[in-house]
N, C-alpha and C positions, 0 to 999 in steps of 0.2 A: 241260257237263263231265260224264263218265260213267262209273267205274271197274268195268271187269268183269272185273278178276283181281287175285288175292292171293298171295300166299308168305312162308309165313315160312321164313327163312335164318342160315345163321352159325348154325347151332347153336340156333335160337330168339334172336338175340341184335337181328335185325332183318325187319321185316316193308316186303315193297314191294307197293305200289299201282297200280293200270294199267289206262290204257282205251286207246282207240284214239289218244290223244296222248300223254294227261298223264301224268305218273307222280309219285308219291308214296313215303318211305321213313321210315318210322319207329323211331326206337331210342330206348333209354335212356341212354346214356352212364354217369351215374350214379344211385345212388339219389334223387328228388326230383326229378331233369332229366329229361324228355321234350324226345327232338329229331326235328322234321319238318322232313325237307327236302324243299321242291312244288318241280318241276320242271314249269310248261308248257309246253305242245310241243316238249316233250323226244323227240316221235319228229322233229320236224324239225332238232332241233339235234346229233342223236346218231348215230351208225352201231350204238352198241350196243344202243338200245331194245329192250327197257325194262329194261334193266341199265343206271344210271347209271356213271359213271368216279369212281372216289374224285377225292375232295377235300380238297386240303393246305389247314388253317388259319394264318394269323398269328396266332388270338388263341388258340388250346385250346395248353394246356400239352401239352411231348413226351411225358410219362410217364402219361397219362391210362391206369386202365386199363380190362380187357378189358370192355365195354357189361354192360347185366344183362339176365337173361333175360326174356323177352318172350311173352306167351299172342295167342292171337289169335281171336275167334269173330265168328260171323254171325249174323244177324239178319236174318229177315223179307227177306232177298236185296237189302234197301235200307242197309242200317245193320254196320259193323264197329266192333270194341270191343276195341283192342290195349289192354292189361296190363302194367304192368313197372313198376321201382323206386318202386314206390307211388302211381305216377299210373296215368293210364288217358287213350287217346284214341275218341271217338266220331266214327266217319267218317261220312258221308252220301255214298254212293258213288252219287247220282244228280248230283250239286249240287257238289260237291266240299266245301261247309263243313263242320267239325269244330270238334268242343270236346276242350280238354283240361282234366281232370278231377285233384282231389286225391284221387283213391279211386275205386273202381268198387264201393261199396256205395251203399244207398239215403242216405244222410246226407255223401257228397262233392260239392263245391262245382266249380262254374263256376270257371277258372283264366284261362283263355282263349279266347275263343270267336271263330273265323274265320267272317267273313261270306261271306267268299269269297276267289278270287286268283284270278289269271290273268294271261297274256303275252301282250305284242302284239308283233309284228314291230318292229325298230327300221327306222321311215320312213327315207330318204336324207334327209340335213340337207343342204340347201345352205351354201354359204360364210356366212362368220361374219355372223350377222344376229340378231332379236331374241330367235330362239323357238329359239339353237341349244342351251340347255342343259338344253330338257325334255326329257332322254333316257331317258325311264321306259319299261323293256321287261317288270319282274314286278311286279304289285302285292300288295299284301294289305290286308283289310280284319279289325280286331279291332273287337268292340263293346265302346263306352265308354259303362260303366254312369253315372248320373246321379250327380256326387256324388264319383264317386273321384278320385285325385291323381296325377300322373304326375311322379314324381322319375329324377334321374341324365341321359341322353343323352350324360354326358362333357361337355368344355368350352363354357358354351351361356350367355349371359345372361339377365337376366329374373329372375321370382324364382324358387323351390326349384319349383314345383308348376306344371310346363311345358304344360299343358291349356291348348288357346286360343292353341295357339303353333305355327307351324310353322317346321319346322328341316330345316336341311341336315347331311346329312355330305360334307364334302370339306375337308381341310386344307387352309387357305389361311394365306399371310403379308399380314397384315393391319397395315398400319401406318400413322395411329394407328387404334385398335379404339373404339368407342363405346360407348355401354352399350344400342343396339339390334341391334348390327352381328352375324351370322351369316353364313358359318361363320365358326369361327374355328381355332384350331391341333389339335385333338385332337378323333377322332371314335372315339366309342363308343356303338354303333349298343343301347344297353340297358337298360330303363327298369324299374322298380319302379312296382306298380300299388296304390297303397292305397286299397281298397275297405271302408267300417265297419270299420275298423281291422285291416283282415287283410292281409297282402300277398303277392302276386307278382310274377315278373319273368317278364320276353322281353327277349331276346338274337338279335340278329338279324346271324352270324357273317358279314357280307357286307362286305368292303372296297369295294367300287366304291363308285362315286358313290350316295349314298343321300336319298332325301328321305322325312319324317314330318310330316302332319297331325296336331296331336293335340286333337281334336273339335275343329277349328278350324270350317275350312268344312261340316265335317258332325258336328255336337255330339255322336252321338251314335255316332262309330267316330272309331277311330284308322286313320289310313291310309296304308301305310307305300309307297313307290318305289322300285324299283332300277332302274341302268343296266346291271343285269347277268341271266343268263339264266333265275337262281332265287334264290328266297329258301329260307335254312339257317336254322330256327327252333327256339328253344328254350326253352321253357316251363319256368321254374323256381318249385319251390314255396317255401313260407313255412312257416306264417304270419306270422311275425314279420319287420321288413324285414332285422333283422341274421340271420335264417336267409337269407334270399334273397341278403345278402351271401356268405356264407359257403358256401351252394351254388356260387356264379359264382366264388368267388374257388377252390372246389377245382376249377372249371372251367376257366378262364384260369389259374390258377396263383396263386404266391400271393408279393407283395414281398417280396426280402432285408431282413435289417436292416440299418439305417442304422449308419454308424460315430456315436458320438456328438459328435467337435466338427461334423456337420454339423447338427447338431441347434443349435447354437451362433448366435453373430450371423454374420453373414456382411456385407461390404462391397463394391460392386459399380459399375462405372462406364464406360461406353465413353469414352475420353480420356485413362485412366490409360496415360501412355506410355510410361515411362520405368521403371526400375528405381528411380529417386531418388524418382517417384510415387508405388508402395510405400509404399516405403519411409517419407514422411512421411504418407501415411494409416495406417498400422501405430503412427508412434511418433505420431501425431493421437489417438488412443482411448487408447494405452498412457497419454501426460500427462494426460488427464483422467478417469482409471479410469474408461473405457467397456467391457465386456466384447467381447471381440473374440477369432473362432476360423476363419476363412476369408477371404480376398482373393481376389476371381473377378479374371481377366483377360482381356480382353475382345482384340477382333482386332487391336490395337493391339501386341499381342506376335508377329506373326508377320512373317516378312521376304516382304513385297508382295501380302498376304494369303493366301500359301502354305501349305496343312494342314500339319500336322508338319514344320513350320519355326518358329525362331524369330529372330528380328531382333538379332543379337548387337551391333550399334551400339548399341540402345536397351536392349540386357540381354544387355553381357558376358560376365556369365556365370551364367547361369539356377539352374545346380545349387547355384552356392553360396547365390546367394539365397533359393534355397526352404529350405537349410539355417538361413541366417541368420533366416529368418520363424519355422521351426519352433523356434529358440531363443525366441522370440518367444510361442511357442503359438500361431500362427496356420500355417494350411494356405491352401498357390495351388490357385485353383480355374480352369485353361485354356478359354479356349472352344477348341469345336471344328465347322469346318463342313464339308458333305460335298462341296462343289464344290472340284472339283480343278483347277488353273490348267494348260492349256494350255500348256506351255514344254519344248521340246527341251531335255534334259537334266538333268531335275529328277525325281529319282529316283521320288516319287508318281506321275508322269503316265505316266513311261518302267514301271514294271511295273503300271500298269493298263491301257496299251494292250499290252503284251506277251501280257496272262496274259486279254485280252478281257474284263475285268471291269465294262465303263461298257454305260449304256444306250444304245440304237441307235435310231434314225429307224426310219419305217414304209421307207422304202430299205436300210435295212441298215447306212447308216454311223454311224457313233460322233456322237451328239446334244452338238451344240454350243451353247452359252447364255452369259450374264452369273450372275453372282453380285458376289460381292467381287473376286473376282479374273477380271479379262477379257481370253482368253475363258476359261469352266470346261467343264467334263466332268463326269460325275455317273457315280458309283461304283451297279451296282444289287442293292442290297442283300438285293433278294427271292432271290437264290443263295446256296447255303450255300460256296461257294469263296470267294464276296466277301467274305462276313461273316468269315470263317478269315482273306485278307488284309489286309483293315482292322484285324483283333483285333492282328495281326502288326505294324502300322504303332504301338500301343502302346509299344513298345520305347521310342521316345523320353521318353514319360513314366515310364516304367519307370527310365529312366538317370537322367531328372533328379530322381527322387525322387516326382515330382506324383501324388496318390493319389483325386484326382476330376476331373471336366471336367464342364463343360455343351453339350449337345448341340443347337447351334443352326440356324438356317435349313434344319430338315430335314421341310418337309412336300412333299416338297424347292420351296425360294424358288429360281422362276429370275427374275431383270429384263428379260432380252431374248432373243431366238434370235439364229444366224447367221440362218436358212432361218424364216421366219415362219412358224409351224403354228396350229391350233385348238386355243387352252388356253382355260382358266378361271382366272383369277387370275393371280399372277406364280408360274408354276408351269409342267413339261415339260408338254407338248402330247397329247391324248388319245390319239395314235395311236403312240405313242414306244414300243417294245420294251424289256418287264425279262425275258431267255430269250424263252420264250415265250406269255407274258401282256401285254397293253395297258398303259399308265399308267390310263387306265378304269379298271382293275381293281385296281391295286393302288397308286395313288395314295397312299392313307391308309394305310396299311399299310410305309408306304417308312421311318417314324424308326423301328417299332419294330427293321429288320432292322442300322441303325446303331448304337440301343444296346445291341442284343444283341452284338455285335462289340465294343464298350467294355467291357460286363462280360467274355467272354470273354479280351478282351486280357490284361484286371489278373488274372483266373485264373490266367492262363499265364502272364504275364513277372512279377504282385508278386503271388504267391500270397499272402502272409505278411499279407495288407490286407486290409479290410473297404471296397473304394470307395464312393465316391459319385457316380453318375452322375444325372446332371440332364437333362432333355428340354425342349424348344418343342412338338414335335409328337409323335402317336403314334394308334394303334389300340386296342381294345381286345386287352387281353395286355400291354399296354407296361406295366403297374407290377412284373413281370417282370422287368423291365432297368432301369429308370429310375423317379424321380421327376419331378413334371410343374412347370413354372411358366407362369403365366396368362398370358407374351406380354407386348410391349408394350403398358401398360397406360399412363393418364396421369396428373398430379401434380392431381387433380380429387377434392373431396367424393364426386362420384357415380361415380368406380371407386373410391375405399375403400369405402362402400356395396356395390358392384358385388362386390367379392373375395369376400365371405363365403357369398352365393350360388353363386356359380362356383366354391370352393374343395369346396361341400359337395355339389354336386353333380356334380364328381370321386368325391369319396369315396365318393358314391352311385354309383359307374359301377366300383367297384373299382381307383381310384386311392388308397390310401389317404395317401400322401406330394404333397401336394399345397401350393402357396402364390404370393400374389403379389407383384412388384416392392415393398416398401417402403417409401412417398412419392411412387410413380411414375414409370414410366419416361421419359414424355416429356411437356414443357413443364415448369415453373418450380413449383415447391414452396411450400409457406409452416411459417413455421413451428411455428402451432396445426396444419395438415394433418399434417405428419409427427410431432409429439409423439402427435396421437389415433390414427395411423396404428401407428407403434410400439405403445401400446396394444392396439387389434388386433388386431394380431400376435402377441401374449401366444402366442396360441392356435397361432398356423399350424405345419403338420409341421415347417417349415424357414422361416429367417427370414432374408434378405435386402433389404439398401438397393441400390437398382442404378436408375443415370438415363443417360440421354441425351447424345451428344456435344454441345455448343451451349445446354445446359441448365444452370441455375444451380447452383452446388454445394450438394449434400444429406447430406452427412455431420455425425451428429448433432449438431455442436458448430456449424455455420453458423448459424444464427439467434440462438448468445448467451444470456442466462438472459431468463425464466423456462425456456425449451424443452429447454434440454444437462440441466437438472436432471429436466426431467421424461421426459425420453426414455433418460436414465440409472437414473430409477427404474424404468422400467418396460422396459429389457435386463435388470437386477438379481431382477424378478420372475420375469420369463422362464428364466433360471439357475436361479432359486427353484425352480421347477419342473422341472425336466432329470430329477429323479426320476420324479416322473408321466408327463412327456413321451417317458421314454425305455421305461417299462414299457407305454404305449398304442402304444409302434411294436413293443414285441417281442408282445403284441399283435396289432396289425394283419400280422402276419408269421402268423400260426396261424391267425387267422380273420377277415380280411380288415376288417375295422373300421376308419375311419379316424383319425388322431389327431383332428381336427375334427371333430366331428360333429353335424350338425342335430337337431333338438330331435322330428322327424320319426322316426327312425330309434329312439327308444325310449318317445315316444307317440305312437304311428300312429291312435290311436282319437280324441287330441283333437285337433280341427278349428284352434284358433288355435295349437296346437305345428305342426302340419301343416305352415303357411303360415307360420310365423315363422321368418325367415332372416334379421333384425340382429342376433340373439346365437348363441352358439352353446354345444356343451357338450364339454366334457373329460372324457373318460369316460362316466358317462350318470348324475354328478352333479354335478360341478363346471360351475356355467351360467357363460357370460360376457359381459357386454353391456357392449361399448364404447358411446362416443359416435363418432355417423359424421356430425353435420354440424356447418357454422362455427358458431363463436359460442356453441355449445349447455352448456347447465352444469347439465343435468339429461335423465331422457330414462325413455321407459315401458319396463316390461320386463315380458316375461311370464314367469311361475312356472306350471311343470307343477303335477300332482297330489303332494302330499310336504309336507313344512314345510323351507321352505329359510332356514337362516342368512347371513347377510351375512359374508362375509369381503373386504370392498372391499380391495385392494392387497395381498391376502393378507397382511393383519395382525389387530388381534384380531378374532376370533371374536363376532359380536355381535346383532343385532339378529334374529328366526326371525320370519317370514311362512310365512303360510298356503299352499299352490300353489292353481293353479287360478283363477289373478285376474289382472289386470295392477295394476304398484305404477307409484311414480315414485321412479326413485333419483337421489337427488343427486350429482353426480360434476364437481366441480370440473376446470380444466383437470389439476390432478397426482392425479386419481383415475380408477381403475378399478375399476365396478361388478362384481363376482364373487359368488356366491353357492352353499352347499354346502348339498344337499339330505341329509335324515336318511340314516339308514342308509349312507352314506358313509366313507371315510376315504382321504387322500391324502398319499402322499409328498414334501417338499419337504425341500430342503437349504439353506444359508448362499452367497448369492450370490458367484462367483469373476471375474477376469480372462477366464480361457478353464475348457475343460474339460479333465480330465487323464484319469479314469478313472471306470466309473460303478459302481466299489465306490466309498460316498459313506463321509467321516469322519464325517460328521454327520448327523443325520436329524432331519425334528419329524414326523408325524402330526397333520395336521388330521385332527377325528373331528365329525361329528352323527352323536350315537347316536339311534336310533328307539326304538321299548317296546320291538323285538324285539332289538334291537346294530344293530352294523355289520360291514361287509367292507372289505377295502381289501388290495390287492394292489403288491407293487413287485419288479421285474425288474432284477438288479444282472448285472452282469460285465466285463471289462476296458476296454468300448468300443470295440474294434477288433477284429480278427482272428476265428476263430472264434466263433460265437455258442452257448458252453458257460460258462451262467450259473446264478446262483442264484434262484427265483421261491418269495418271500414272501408268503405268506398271515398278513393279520391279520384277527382274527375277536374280536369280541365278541358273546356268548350271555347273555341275560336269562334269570334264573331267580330267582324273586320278586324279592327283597331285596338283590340280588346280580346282579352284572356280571362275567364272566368273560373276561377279554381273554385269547384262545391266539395264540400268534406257533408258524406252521411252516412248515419250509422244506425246498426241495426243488433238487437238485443241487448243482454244486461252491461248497463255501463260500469263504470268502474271508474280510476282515477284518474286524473287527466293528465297525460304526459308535456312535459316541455318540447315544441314540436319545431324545430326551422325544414326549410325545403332549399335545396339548390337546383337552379332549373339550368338547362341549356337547350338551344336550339328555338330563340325566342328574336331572335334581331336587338335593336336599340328597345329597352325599358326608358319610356318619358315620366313614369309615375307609379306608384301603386297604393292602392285604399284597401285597409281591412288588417295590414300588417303592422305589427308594433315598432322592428325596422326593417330596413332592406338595406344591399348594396346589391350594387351592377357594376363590373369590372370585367374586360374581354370578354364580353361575353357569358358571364356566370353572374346568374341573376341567385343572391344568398335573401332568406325570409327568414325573419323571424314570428312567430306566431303566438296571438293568444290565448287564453288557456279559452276550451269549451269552441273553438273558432268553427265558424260553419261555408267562412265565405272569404274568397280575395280577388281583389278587379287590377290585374295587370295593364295600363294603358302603354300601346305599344309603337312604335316611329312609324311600321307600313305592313298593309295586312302580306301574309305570309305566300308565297310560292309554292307550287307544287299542285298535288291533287289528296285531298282529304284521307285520312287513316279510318278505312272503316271496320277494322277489325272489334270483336264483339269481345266482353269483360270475362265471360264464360272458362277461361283457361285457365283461369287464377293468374 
């Protein structure tokens, strides 16, 4: 490989590369992002050599804007050294490898360094046989230094730190899924590399079929495969993993925020069939004060599994009902699938063959298959006329009221063809036409174009909402439109185990709304698995029961006491928190953070944080270590660096460990292990039925203060409609003898909550001014507060030990 010409173009904005084949393009896009896109034997696959054809992404947000400028110089006739948004690429224009660089001065770091790529011809596959799905045409080779950690990939089992693994991307519906099983529903072709605690990421913008080595077969490179004609690379800096978050997410875009009752418990079931089933799961939680704010409903509600149909023998009349739930404070949550059924005269089928919206055989004719409904048609999302008409097909949920859906069987799941083709999984066949693209190519890429059309819909037809849109499958760019859940998952120790990896390593991929099934979707529950299950779940973005038609009933009250008791405590906890949980999603809507987050993502430098994926953290001080196996009535936990308080069930405030160790906490079946690291402080309110508004009447502030205070933030506003809210900063400042608590606030106010604080980790309290009262009692300093309060002066027995907490507010 040999590149004997350069140009830089656009203004300075991008630089191409070129020999007698290959061709190379490099840009900034943004500050911190370096993007190369290798084209090999791009003069055999082009008419324009060596001027590539732009390329439409699924996952770069529309509004991206204009690239940054770009230097470009030579060296020694071997070596180029492009310039821009603070990185730098080094080419070796014999060889084709390059690095890309945090800096072009003498003290910038190795970011990424390509060993090489290149393309081979794709060989003719014979008919379907052992070796048809090695369909690798572009390679690339990154060196994987000794020692570092590969997080994210998007939906992928295993633990957080995927080195030693090698993975597919291709959506597949996988049912049931195991806890070695790959692929699975959601492909995000994008890893965070932590190296001695620094990090970067690569993003590799390719929907096709993709495979990654990651120093599996070769320890000591990553090695990544496409079925497709190049790889689109992009090198994102750091240091920290939440900068490399926050890069990608202004890359990809960045999640709505959630309305808050979905933030609520949610209840979920395929078998619920009737309106009367409902209805007695609704007044099932209401008679045992279970909090309860969502009822999904599953294919059960439609008339012969027909999209945008509903079954009015089995649910007369839908509108009333969603009205009567919402009396209730609970929200229908619709599934929705994108196989469209085959039938003269039914109005979905009749204007998608009208208006030519379905995908087409490598022949030209409209692709015929099974889903639910047999036979179906498949609507192709990858056109933006589709997407317009699907948004349109809304109406219906518009009329009946319904203000979220979940978007299922869409990586797209086909069961069977008319005309048998070459697929992979139960999925449309490799040579299927979406316009003028392969399913090849845009296989994985096929949910995000359906819940873009969902969020468009409620735009247009219920402007006045704040949806909630749910996904099975997606791309990277899907947290965009959708929220993600883990699939069917089963009623097993080792997928509760399973979730909290897979959840965080969403988060890690720029999912930040992420969660799985409940107790699980399929086989038979018990009922220590779903009280620890619940448990949890504490944590996750979004929290759902949801099982299996043929499967034993799992709604919390099936197993009787001790479990309705202890699975009631801990929805109750869950509520407790809607303050914290809802200010980490507004949040994750600015800088792409997820509510869940691995213990990885805010100490990258310690090695047993790194690899520790059964607890996880709320914010980047609230730890939470459930129990995830039978029987267990104690379990080890690891504490970062900090002194971390015991707040088990989020009640008193008690016991402060040192970090930096592993403990053993005791946690009976009605306890959950939680712990609040110094320098923290977190929002919680008085457990409710459902959610109403998330201006709270009530508030407490848990506080571990450090020598230096604390921070602690909380994001209020109506919970629904527009996201024009008020964000709270509470700050406490050490200054000898003296503790200064400032409350200040920013945007539209609202009404003023009744607020106390409990602090720990303050020595002897001699006095306090500003509070209406107080006690101090071993150590737990209780406030009470008044309404509108802006200010309180702790005077304190002896200024504090230690050395000051200088961690910055930025993390939420």
């Amino acid at each position: 490989m040999r590149f004997t010409s350069f140009e830089a173009e656009q203004g300075g904005r991008q630089v191409r590369v070129w020999g007698a084949a290959d061709l190379l393009v490099v840009s900034a896009p943004l500050p911190g992002v370096l993007r190369v896109r290798l084209l090999p034997e791009a003069r055999a696959q082009s008419l324009n050599f060596p001027h590539p054809s732009p390329k439409a992404s699924f996952a770069l947000r529309p509004d991206l804007p204009e690239s940054v400028a770009l230097s470009v110089t030579e060296a020694d006739g071997t070596e180029l050294l492009v310039i821009g948004g603070g990185l730098a690429l080094r080419l070796n224009r014999h060889t084709g490898a390059w690095q890309a660089l945090s800096g072009s001065g003498p003290s910038a770091r190795v970011l990424a360094e390509a060993l090489g790529w290149a393309g081979e011809a794709p060989a003719p596959r014979p008919p379907l046989d052992a070796t048809r799905f090695n369909l690798r045409r572009t390679r690339l080779s990154l060196a994987a230094p000794k020692g570092a950690a590969y997080l994210g990939f998007g939906e992928k089992v295993g633990p957080l730190d995927k080195r030693g693994m090698a993975l597919t991307f291709w959506n597949t519906d996988c049912f049931p899924h195991h806890t070695e099983t790959d692929p699975l529903y959601v492909s995000v072709p994008f890893m965070t590399v932590l190296d001695a605690g620094r990090a970067h990421g690569v993003f590799l913008d390719e929907p096709w079929r993709l495979e990654v080595d990651v120093a599996r077969a070769h320890p000591d490179e990553v090695r990544w495969a496409s079925a497709g004609p190049e790889l689109d690379v992009y090198v994102i800096s750091g240091p920290r993993p939440a900068d490399v978050l926050r890069r990608y997410t202004d890359l990809t875009g960045a999640a709505p925020m959630p309305p808050l009752w979905a933030l609520g418990a949610a209840q979920s079931r395929w078998g619920y069939r009737t309106e009367a089933d409902l209805r007695a799961v609704i007044a099932g939680y209401r008679e045992r004060q279970l909090p309860l704010d969502s009822v999904y409903v599953d294919i059960d509600y439609l008339d012969a599994y027909k999209v945008w149909t509903v079954n009015r023998a089995n649910f007369p009349d839908l509108k009333a009902f969603v009205r009567e739930a919402a009396g209730q404070g609970v929200k229908l949550v619709p599934i929705v699938d994108p196989g469209v059924k085959v039938e003269a005269g039914y109005d979905v089928y009749e204007e998608a063959v009208r208006g030519d919206h379905l995908v087409r055989t490598a022949r030209g004719e409209v692709l015929v298959g099974e889903v639910w409904p047999d036979p179906a048609v498949f609507p192709d999302f990858t056109r933006p006329e589709v997407v317009g008409w699907w948004a349109g097909r809304h109406r219906l949920f518009a009329e009946l009221g319904i203000q979220g859906q979940w978007n299922d069987m869409n990586e797209p799941a086909c069961f069977s063809l008319r005309v048998p083709r070459e697929t992979e999984g139960k999925t449309l066949p490799y040579d299927a036409w979406h316009g003028t693209r392969t399913h090849l190519e845009v296989h994985n890429a096929y949910a995000n174009g359906m819940s873009e059309a969902s969020r468009a819909g409620y735009a247009r037809l219920s402007p006045g909402i704040r949806p909630w849109i749910l996904t099975r499958a997606g791309y990277a760019g899907i947290q965009r439109h959708a929220a993600v859940w883990t699939g069917d998952n089963t009623a097993t120790w080792s997928h509760l185990a399973l979730s909290l990896p897979m959840i965080q390593g969403l988060g890690l991929s720029g999912v930040p709304f992420a969660a799985a099934d409940v107790g699980g979707f399929g086989g038979d529950t018990t009922g220590e698995l779903l009280a620890r299950w619940y448990q949890a779940a504490v944590g996750y973005a979004f929290l759902r029961n949801h099982a299996a038609l043929g499967t034993a009933d799992q709604e919390p009250w099936r197993f009787g006491e001790p479990y309705t008791g202890v699975i009631r405590a801990a929805l109750e906890w869950r509520y407790r928190l809607l303050p914290h949980l809802y200010t980490l999603a507004h949040t994750a809507t600015r800088t792409g953070l997820p509510v869940m987050r691995p213990l990885a993502l805010h100490f990258p430098a310690d090695e047993d944080a790194v690899r520790e994926d059964t607890q996880y953290l709320l914010g980047d001080g609230l730890l939470v270590a459930p129990v995830l196996r039978a029987g267990h009535r104690k379990r080890l936990v690891y504490l970062p660096a900090g002194r971390w308080a015991e707040v088990f069930n989020l009640g008193q405030l008690g016991t402060v460990h040192e970090g930096g160790q592993h403990i053993v906490a005791h946690a009976p079946l009605d306890t959950l292990p939680l712990y609040l690291r110094e320098g923290e402080a977190v929002p919680v309110t008085t457990p409710a039925q459902h959610t109403t508004t998330a201006r709270w009447e009530e508030l407490s502030w848990l506080v571990h203060a450090s020598p230096a205070g604390f921070l602690g933030q909380l994001y209020e506003d109506l919970g629904d409609g527009p996201v024009r809210g008020r964000l709270t900063r509470l700050m406490g400042e050490r200054q000898g003898r003296r503790l200064l608590i400032r409350r200040e606030t920013q945007g539209e106010a609202g009404p003023e909550a009744r607020v106390t604080m409990r602090v720990v980790g303050l020595g002897h309290v001699r006095g306090v001014q500003g509070a209406v009262n107080y006690t101090y009692e071993d150590g737990l300093l209780t406030l009470t507060l008044p309404a509108r309060w802006t200010g309180v002066t702790l005077d304190l027995e002896e200024e504090p030990e230690g050395e000051p907490d200088t961690r910055s507010e930025e993390n939420g």
